[in-house]
C-alpha positions as CSV (number, residue, x, y, z in Angstrom):
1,X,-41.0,-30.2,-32.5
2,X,-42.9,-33.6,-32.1
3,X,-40.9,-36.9,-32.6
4,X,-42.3,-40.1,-33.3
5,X,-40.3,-43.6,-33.7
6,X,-41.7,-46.0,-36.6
7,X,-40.5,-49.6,-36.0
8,X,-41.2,-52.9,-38.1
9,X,-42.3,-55.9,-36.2
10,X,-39.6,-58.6,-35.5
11,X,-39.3,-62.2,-36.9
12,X,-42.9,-63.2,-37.0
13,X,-43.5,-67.3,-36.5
14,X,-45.1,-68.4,-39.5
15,X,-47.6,-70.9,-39.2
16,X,-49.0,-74.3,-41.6
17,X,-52.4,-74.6,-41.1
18,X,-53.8,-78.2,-41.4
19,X,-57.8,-77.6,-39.9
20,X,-58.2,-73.7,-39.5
21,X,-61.6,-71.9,-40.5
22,X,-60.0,-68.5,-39.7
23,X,-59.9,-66.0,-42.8
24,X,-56.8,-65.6,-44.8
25,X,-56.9,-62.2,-43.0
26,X,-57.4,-63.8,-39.2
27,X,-54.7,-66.2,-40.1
28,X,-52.0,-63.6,-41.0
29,X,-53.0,-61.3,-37.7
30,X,-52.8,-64.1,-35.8
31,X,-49.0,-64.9,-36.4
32,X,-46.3,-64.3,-33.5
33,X,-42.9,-64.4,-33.2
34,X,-40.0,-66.6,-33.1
35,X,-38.1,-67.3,-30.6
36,X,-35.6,-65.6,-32.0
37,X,-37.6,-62.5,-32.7
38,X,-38.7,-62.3,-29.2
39,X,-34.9,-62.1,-28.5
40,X,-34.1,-59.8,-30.8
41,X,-36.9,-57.0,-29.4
42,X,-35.9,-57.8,-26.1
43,X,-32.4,-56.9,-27.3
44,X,-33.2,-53.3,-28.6
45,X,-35.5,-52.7,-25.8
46,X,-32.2,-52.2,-24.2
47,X,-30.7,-50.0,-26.3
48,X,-30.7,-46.4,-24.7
49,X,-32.6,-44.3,-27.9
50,X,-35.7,-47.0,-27.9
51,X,-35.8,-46.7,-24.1
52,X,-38.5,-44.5,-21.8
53,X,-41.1,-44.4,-24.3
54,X,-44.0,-42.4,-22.7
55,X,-46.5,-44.3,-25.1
56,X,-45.9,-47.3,-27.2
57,X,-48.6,-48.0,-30.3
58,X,-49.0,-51.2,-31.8
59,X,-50.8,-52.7,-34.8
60,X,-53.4,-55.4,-33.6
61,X,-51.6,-58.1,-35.8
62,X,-49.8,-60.3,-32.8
63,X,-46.4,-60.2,-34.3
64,X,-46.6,-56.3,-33.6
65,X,-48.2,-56.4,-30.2
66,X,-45.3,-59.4,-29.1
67,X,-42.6,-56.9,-30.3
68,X,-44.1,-53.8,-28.6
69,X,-44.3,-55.4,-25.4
70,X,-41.0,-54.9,-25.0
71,X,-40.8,-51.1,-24.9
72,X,-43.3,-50.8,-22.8
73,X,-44.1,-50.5,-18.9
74,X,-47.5,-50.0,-17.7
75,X,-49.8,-49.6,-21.0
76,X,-49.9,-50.4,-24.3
77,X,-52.1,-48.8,-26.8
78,X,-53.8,-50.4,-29.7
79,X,-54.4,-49.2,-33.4
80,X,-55.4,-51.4,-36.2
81,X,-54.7,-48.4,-38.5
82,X,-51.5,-49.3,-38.6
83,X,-52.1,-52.5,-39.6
84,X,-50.5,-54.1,-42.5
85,X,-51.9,-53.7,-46.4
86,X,-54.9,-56.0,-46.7
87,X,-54.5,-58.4,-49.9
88,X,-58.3,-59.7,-49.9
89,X,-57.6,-63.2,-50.9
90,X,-58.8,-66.5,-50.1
91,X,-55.8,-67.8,-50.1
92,X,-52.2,-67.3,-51.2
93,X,-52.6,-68.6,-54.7
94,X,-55.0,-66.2,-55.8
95,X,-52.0,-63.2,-55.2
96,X,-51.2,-62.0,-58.6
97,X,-47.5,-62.3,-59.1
98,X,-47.0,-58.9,-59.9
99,X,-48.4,-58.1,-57.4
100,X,-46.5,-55.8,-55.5
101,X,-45.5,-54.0,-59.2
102,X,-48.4,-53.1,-59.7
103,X,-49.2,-51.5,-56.3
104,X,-46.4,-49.8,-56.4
105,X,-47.0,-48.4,-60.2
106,X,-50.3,-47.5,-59.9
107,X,-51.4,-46.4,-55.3
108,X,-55.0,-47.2,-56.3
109,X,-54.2,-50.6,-57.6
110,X,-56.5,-53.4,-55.3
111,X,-57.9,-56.9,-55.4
112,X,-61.6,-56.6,-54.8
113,X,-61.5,-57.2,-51.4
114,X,-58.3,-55.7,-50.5
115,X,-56.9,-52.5,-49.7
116,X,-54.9,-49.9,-51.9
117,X,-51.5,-48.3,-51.2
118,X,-53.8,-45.2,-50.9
119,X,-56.5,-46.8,-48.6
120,X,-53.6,-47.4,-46.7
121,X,-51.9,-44.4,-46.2
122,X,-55.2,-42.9,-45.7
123,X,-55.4,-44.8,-42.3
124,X,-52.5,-44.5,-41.0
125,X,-51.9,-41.1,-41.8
126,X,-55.0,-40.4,-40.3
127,X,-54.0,-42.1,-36.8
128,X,-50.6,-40.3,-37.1
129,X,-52.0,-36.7,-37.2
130,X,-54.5,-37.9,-34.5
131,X,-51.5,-38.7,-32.3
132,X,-49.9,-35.7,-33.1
133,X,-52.3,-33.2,-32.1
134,X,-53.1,-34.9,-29.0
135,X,-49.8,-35.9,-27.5
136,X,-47.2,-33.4,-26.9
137,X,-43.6,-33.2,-25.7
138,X,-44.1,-37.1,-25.8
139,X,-41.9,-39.6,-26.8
140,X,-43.8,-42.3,-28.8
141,X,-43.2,-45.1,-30.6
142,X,-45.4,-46.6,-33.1
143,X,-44.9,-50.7,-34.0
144,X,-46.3,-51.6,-37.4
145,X,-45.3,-53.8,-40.8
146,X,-43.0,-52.9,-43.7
147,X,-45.0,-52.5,-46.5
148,X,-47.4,-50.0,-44.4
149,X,-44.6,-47.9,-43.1
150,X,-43.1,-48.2,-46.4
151,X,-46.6,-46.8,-47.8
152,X,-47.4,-44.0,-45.3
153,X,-43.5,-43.0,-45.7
154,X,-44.3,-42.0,-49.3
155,X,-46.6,-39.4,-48.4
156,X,-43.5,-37.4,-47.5
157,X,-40.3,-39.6,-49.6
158,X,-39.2,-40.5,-52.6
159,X,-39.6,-44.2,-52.7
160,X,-37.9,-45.9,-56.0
161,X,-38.5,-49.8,-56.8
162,X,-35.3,-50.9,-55.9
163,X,-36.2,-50.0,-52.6
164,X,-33.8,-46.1,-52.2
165,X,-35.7,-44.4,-49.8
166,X,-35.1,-40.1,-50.1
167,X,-36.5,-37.2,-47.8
168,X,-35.6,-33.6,-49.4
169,X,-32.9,-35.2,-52.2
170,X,-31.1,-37.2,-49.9
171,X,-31.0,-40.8,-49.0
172,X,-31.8,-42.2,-46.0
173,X,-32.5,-45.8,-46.3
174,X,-31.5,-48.3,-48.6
175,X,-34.8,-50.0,-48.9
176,X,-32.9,-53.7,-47.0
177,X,-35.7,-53.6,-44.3
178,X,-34.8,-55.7,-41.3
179,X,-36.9,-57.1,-38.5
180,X,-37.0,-54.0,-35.6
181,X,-36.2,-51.5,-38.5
182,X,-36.7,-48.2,-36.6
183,X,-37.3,-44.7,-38.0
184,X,-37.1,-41.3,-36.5
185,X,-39.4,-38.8,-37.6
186,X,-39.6,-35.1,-36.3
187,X,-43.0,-33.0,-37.3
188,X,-42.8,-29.1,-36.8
189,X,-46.1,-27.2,-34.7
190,X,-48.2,-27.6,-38.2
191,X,-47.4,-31.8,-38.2
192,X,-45.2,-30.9,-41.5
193,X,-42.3,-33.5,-41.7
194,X,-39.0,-31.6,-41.4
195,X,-36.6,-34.5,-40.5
196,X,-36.4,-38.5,-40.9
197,X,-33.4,-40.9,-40.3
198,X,-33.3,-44.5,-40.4
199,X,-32.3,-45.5,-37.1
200,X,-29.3,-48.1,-37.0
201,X,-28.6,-49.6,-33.6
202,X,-27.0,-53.0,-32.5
């Protein structure tokens, strides 16, 4: 059996930009965390399940990499596959207001120079199986953004609009995704899902 631990970044610091030639893109990777987001990874650092990792992943967005430091010792390990869903806009006007409808109606829904759900699970799922055939025995946790979790989750679960997450028939989360959400998820020899649980600590 391999285990892996999913976690959403915490409360990421979001910033006004007055002069900034940075790309829409740059901007959003760029974004760190409160101060109360640091204290709030700090705090489930602590907690004795999300403790002794032997290897801690992050996204390269910042507000992942700020969180991750936390659960880590020595090393921490960098993959921009699990990066959050790229909108490929200009701006913040330009995103249609439906949407996240319509990415979730249709996986191959995209802006022209953005990313579908697909493309997305493509990558990360990718990066996962890459992990899982090369670490063993290993307990790893993986730091990453809600709607790409939520994405490569769907390769295995029912996800409904209203946000009901199942695995086999049966509920596990009720889609109210929190800052530090964590997720278990144990893969059999042949990297087959067989087991996930949202992870509820304080």
């Amino acid at each position: 059996m391999k285990t892996i631990y999913f976690m959403r970044h915490s409360e990421p610091l979001k910033v006004v930009n007055i002069n900034n030639n940075d790309s829409l893109q740059i901007q959003n990777e760029k974004w760190g965390l409160t101060v109360n987001g640091e204290k709030l990874a700090e705090k489930k650092s602590q907690l004795n399940e999300l403790t002794n990792f032997d290897m801690v992943i992050s996204s390269n967005y910042v507000r992942a990499i700020s969180t991750a430091k936390y659960f880590t010792k020595e090393k921490l390990f960098i993959d921009e596959n699990f990066g959050e869903r790229k909108f490929g806009i200009n701006n913040w006007e330009e995103l249609p207001k439906d949407f996240g409808k319509k990415q979730f109606e249709d996986f191959n829904y995209k802006l022209p120079n953005g990313e579908s759900i697909n493309e997305v699970i493509e990558r990360e799922y990718n990066s996962l199986v890459n992990i899982l055939n090369n670490y063993h025995n290993k307990k790893i946790l993986i730091i990453g953004h809600a709607t790409a979790l939520a994405s490569l989750f769907s390769k295995w679960c029912e996800i409904d609009y209203t946000g009901i997450y199942k695995f086999d028939g049966k509920q596990f989360f009720d889609g109210k995704r929190n800052y530090c959400e964590t997720f278990k998820l144990e893969f059999d020899d042949d990297n087959d899902l067989i087991d996930i649980k949202n992870i509820k600590l304080d």
